[in-house]
C-alpha positions in Angstrom: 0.0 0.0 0.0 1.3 3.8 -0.7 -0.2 6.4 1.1 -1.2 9.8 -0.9 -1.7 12.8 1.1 -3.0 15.8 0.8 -1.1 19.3 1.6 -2.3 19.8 4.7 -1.6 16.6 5.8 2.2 16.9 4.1 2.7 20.0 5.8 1.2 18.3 9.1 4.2 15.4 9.0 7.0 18.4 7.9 6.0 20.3 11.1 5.7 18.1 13.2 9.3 16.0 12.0 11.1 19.5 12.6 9.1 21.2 16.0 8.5 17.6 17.9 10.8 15.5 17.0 13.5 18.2 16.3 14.9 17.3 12.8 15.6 20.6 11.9 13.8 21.7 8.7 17.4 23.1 6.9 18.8 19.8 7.3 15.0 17.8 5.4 15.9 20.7 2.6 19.8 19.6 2.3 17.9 15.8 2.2 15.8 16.9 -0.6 18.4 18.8 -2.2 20.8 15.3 -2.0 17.6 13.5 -3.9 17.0 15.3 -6.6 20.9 15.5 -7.4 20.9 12.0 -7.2 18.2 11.9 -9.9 19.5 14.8 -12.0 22.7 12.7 -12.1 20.7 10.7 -14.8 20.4 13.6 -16.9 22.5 15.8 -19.4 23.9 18.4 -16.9 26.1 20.4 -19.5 24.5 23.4 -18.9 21.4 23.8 -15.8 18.9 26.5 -15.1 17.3 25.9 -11.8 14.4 28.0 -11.6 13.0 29.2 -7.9 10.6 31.0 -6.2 10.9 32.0 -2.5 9.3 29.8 -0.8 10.6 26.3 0.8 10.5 25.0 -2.5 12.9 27.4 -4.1 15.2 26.9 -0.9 15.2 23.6 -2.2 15.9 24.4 -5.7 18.8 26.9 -4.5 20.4 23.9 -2.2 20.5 21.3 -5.5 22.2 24.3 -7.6 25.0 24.6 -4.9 25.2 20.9 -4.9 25.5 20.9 -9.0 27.9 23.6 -8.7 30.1 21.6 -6.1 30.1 18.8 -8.9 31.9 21.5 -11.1 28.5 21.8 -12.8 27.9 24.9 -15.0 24.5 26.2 -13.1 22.2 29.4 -13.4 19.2 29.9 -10.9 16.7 32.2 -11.7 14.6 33.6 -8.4 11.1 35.1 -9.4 8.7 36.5 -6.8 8.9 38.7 -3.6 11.9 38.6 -1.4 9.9 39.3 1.5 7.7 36.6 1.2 10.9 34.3 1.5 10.7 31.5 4.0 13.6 31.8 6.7 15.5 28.2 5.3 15.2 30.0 1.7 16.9 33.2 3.1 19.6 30.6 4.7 20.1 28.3 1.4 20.1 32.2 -0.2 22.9 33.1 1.7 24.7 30.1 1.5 24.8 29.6 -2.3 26.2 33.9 -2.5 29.5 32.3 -0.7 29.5 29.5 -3.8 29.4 32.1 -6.4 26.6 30.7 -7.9 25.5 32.3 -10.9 21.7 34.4 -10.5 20.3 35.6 -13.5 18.4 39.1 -13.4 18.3 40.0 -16.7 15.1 38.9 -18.6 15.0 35.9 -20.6 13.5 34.7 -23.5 14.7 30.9 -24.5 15.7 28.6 -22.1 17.6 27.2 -25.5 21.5 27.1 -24.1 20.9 25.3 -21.3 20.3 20.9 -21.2 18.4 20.7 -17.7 15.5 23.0 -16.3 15.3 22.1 -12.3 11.5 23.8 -11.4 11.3 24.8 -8.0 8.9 27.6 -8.4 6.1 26.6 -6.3 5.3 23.7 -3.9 2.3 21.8 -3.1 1.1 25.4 -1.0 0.1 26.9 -4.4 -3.7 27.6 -4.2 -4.1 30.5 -6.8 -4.0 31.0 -10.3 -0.6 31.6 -11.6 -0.1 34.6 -13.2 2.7 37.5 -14.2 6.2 36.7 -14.1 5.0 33.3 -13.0 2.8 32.4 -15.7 5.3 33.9 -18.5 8.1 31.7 -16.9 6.1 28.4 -17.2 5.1 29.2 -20.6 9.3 29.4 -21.4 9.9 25.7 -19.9 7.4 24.3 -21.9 8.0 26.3 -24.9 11.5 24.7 -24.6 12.6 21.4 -26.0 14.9 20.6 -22.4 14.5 18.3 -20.1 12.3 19.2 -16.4 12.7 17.7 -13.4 9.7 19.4 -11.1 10.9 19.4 -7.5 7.9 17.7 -4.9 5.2 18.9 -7.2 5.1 20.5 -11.0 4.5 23.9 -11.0 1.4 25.2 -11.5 -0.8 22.0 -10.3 -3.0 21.7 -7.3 -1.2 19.2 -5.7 -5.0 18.1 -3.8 -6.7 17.5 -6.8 -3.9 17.4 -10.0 -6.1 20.7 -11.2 -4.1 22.8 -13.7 -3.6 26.3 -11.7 -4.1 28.2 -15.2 -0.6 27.1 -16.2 1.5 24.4 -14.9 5.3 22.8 -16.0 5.4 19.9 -18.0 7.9 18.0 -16.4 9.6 14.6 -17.7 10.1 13.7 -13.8 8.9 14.8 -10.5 11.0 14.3 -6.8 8.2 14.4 -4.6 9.2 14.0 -1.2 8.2 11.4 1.7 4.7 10.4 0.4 3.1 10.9 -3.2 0.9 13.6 -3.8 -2.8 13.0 -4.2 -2.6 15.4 -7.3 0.1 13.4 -9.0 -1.9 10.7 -9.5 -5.3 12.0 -11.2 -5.4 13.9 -14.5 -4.3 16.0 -15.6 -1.5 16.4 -12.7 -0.5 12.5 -13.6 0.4 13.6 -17.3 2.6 16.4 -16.1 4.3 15.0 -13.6 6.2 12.5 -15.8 7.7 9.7 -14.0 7.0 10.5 -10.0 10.5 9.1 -8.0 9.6 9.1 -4.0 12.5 10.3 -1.6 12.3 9.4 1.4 14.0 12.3 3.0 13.7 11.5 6.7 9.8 13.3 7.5 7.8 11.4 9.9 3.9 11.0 9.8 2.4 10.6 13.2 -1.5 10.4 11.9 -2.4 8.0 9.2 -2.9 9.3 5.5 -6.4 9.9 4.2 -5.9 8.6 0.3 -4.0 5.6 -0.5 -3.3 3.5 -3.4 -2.3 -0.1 -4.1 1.4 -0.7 -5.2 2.8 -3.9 -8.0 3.3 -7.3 -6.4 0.5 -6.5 -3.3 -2.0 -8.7 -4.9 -1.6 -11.9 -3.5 -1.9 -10.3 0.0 -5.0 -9.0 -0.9 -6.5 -11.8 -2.1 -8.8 -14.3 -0.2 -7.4 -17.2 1.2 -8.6 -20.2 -0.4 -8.4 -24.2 1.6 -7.6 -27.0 0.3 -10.4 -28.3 2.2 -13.0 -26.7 0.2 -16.4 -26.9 -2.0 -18.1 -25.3 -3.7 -20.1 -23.4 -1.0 -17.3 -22.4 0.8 -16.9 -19.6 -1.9 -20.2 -18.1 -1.9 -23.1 -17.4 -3.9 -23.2 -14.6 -6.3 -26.9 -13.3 -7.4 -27.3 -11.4 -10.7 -29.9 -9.7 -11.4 -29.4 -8.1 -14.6 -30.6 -8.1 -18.2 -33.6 -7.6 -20.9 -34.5 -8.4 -23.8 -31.7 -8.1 -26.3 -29.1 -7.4 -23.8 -27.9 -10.4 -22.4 -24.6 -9.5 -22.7 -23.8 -7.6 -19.4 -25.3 -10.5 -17.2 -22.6 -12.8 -18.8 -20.1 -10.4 -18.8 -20.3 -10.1 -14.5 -21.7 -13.7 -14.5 -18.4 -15.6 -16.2 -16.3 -12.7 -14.2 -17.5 -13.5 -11.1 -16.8 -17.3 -11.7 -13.2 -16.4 -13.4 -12.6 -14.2 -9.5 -13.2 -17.5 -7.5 -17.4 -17.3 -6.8 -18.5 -20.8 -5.7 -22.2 -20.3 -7.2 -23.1 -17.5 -10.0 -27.0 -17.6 -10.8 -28.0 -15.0 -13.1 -32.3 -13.3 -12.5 -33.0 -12.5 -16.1 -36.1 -12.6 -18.2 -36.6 -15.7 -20.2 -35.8 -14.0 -23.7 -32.3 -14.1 -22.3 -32.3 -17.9 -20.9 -31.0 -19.6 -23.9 -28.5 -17.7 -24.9 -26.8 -16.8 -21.3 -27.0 -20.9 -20.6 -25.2 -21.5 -24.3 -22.7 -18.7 -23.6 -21.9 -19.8 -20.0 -23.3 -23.1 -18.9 -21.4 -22.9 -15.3 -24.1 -20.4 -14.8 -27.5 -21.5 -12.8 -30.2 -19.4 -14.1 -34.0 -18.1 -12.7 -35.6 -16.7 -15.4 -38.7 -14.3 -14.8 -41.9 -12.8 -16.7 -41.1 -9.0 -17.6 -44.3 -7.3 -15.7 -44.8 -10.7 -13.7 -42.5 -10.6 -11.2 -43.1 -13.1 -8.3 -42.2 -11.5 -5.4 -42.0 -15.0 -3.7 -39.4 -16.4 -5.8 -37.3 -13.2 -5.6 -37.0 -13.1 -2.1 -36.1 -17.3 -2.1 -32.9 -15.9 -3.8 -32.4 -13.3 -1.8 -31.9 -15.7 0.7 -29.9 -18.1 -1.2 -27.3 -15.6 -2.1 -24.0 -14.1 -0.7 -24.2 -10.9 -2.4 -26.2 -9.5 -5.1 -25.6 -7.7 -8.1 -28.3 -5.4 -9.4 -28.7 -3.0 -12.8 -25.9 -4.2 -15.6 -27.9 -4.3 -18.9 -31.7 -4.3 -17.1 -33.1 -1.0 -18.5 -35.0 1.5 -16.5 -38.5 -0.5 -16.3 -40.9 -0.4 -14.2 -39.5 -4.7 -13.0 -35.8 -2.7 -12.6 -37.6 0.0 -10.0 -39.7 -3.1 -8.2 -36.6 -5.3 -7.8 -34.5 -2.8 -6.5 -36.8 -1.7 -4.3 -37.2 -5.3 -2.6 -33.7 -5.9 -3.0 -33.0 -2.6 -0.7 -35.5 -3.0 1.8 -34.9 -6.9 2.3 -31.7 -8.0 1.5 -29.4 -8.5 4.4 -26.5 -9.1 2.6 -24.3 -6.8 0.2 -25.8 -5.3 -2.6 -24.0 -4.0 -5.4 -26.2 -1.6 -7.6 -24.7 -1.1 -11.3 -26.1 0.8 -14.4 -30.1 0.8 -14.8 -29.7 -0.1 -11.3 -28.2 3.3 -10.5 -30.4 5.2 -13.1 -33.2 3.5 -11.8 -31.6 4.5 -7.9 -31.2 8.2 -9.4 -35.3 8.7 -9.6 -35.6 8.0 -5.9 -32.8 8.4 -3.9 -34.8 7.1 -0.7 -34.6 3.9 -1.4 -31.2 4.1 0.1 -32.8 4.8 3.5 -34.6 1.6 3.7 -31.1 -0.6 2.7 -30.5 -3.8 5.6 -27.1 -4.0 4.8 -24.1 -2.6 2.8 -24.8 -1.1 -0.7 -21.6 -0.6 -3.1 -22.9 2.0 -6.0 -20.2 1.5 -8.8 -21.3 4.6 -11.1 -19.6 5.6 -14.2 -19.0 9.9 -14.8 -22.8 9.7 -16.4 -24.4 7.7 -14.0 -22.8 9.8 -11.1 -23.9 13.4 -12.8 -27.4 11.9 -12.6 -27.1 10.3 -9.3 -26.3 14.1 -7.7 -27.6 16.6 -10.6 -24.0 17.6 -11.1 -22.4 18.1 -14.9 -20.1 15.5 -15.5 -17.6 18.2 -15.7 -17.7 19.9 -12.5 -17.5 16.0 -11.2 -14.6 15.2 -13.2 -12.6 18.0 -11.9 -14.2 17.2 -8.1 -13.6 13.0 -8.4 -12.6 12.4 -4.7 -15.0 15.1 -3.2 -18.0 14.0 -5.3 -17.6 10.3 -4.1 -16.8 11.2 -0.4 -20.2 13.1 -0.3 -22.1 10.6 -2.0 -21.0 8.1 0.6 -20.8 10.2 3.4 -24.6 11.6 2.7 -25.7 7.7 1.6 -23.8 5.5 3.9 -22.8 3.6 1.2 -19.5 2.5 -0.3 -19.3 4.5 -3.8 -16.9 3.4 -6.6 -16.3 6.4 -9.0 -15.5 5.2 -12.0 -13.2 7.4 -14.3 -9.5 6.7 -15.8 -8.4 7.1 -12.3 -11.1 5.5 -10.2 -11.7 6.6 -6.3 -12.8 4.1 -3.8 -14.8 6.0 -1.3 -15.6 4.6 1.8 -17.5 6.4 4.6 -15.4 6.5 8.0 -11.6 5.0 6.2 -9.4 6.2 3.9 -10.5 6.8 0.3 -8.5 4.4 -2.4 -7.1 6.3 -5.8 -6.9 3.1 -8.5 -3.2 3.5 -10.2 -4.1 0.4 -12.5 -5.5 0.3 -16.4 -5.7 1.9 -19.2 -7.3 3.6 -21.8 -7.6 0.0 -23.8 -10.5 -0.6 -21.4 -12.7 2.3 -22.0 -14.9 0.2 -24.1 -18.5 -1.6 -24.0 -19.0 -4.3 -21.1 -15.4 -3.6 -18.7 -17.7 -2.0 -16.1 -20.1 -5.4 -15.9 -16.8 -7.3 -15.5 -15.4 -5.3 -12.4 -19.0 -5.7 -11.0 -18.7 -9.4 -11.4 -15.1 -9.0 -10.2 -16.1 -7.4 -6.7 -19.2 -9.6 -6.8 -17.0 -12.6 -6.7 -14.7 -11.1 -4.1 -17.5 -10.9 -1.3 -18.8 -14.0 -2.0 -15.0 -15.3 -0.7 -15.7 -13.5 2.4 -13.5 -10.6 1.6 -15.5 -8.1 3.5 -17.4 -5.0 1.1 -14.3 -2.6 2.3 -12.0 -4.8 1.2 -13.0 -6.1 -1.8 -14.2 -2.5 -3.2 -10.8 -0.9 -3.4 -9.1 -4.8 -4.7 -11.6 -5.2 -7.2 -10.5 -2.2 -8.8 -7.3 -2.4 -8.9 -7.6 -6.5 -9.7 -9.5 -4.9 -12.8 -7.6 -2.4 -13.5 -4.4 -5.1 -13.5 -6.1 -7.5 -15.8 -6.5 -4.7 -18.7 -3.0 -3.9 -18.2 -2.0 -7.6 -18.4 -4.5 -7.5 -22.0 -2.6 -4.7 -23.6 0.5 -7.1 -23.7 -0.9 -8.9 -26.2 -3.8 -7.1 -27.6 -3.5 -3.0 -27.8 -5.5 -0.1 -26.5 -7.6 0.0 -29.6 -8.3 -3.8 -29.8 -9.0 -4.5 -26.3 -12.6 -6.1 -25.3 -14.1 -6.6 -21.8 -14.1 -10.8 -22.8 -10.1 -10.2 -23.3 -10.1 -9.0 -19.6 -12.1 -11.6 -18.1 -9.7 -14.0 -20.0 -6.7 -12.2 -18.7 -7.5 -13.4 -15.0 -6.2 -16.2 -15.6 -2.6 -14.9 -15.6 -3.4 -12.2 -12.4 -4.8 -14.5 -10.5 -1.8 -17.1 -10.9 -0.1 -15.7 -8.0 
């Protein structure tokens, strides 16, 4: 696991490392000075500009040109901004680096074109504003240059809470960031201008737990249910899918086949009886209850109810007048997870209320449409507002909501909210969103508890695409190709 933290809570650990445990902050700046060195050693260092603002970032910036310049490294900072606004460690590293003779370029520029390395230390992860002036026309010069950036903690320019574009922002081949990631280097666009993101660890201490992490390569078999050799199969649950109408059979297979491919014991798909044929040809694993459309028996539904470990609700359903009924009576009955999907959440969006009357834990897993209609937001304003969209849905809900986007949040009322790192764009096609509903589906039917399996089934989906790609490509890709790719994740 790899914790992602916010500023406040970065600026938290940095005070508390220097004023309680007395690791004074000059001496984290020389640490984070030694890192990026380390990294810039990588690079073509013929000729650097280090370019710095007054804050503690720019103290940074001013300690790696001293270092460069100790390496007999031809170096130029430029400082923009207010002297008087400069942070007491800046005024030190200032100081410092006048006894080096390092270069400081006044004069105006107009081409970063002589020099082979641009070090950005303009602003940290403090910057809340929109850039502008001397700032702005100094970001547009990195980025209108062909060199190479290294961003120090943060680029330039981005929110480093939500990886928003503060008008203009560097676009940087690598970022240093320093102790933990930053939550904005891991959503769009912040995630695209960061480049490759290298952690130092730099010596900061965090004495409260982070509020945003992500899973890391090689956790998965930790995360996975155990499974004993001493086994059948009811000791793996049984998955209920209610999902379907006529002509779309496909989404009930889709979840169906991935919630067998995930490890569920039992996978019986409700569906109306246009789709029994086909579902039972496609997947004949499967056991299947067909229904009546406008003829649903109440009785019947709530004998699987009972039979079941967890239910899936909405993928390919429609919004009918059967879709609001069964919900309805899955919501107020059911006393296991639910897991509302699609027509189930389009069907959820036209009363809200139903949430009230849920018996046990409901996991909504909405898409950027389905969410816009779920709050009566524009899918843009929740775009830019992922992580603060889903921890208000849940919150106001109490429910666990899965925002589905390229990076996916995992909110969970009362824990830390999960940022999904895995995928690709290969998988924004027809039919992947039924699959990571069967995926979580078959997760809680193992026992792995609704808190658990949300965050894991996203990533577990998220790996199997990636896994795809290596032998298919972004534009090729299908949701069967992931469900197929399993195989090779789960092997662990």
């Amino acid at each position: 696991m790899q914790y992602l933290v916010t500023s406040s809570e970065m600026k938290h650990y940095d005070a508390y490392t220097s004023n309680e445990i007395g690791l004074p902050s000059l001496v984290l700046m020389e640490r984070a000075a030694l890192a990026i060195v380390n990294q810039l050693n990588n690079y073509n260092l013929n000729k650097v500009a280090v370019v710095c603002g007054y804050g503690n970032n720019g103290g940074d910036g001013i300690a790696v040109a001293r270092l460069l310049k100790l390496q007999h490294i031809d170096v130029d900072i430029y400082l923009l901004g207010n002297p008087e606004n400069a942070s007491n460690e800046t005024l030190q590293q200032l100081k410092i680096a006048q006894h080096y003779n390092i270069t400081f370029v006044t004069s105006p520029i107009d081409s970063f074109a002589k020099y082979t390395t641009i070090v950005d230390a303009i602003f940290g992860i403090g910057l809340n504003r929109i850039v502008t002036g001397d700032f702005l026309h100094m970001i547009e010069l990195i980025n209108q240059s062909n060199v190479e950036v290294l961003a120090v903690d943060i680029p330039s320019g981005l929110c480093s809470n939500t990886g928003k574009i503060l008008g203009i922002a560097v676009k940087a081949k690598q970022t240093v960031t320093f102790a933990y990631s930053k939550i904005g280097l891991s959503l769009y666009p912040g995630v695209e201008l960061a480049g490759e993101v290298t952690i130092a660890d730099i010596g900061i201490y965090a004495n409260t737990p982070a509020s945003h992490y992500t899973y890391q390569s090689n956790e998965l078999s930790q995360l996975l249910p155990c499974r004993s050799n001493n086994s059948h199969k009811g000791s793996y649950g049984k998955v209920l899918i209610i999902a379907g109408s006529e002509n779309m059979s496909g989404a009930a297979f889709f979840s169906a086949k991935a919630a067998y491919k995930t490890g569920a014991g039992l996978v019986r798909i409700y569906t109306p009886i246009c789709n029994r044929d086909i579902l039972l040809t496609q997947l004949p694993e499967v056991l299947l209850t067909p229904y009546i459309p406008n003829k649903i028996d109440i009785k019947k539904l709530e004998e699987l109810i009972h039979w079941a470990s967890v239910i899936v609700i909405g993928p390919g359903m429609g919004v009918s007048d059967d879709t609001h009924k069964i919900l309805a009576h899955v919501l107020q009955y059911a006393t296991i997870p639910i897991i509302i999907d699609a027509d189930g959440l389009n069907a959820l969006a036209m009363n809200l209320k139903l949430l009230q009357q849920a018996q046990s834990t409901v996991i909504v897993t909405p898409h950027l449409g389905e969410m816009s209609r779920l709050v009566n937001l524009q899918i843009e304003k929740i775009k830019t507002n992922l992580i603060t969209t889903a921890k208000k849905f849940a919150q106001d809900f109490d429910v666990i909501c899965v925002l589905k986007d390229a990076k996916t949040i995992v909110a969970i009322p009362e824990h830390a909210t999960y940022i999904n790192q895995s995928g690709n764009n290969g998988m924004s096609t027809g039919g992947t969103g039924d699959v990571l509903t069967g995926i979580m589906a078959g997760l809680i039917a193992q026992h792995l508890s609704p808190t658990k399996a949300a965050p894991v089934s996203v990533y577990l989906h998220g790996l199997a695409g990636d896994a795809t790609l290596k032998r298919h490509n972004k534009y090729s890709l299908l949701a069967s190709d992931i469900i197929e790719s399993l195989n090779d994740i789960l092997h662990v």
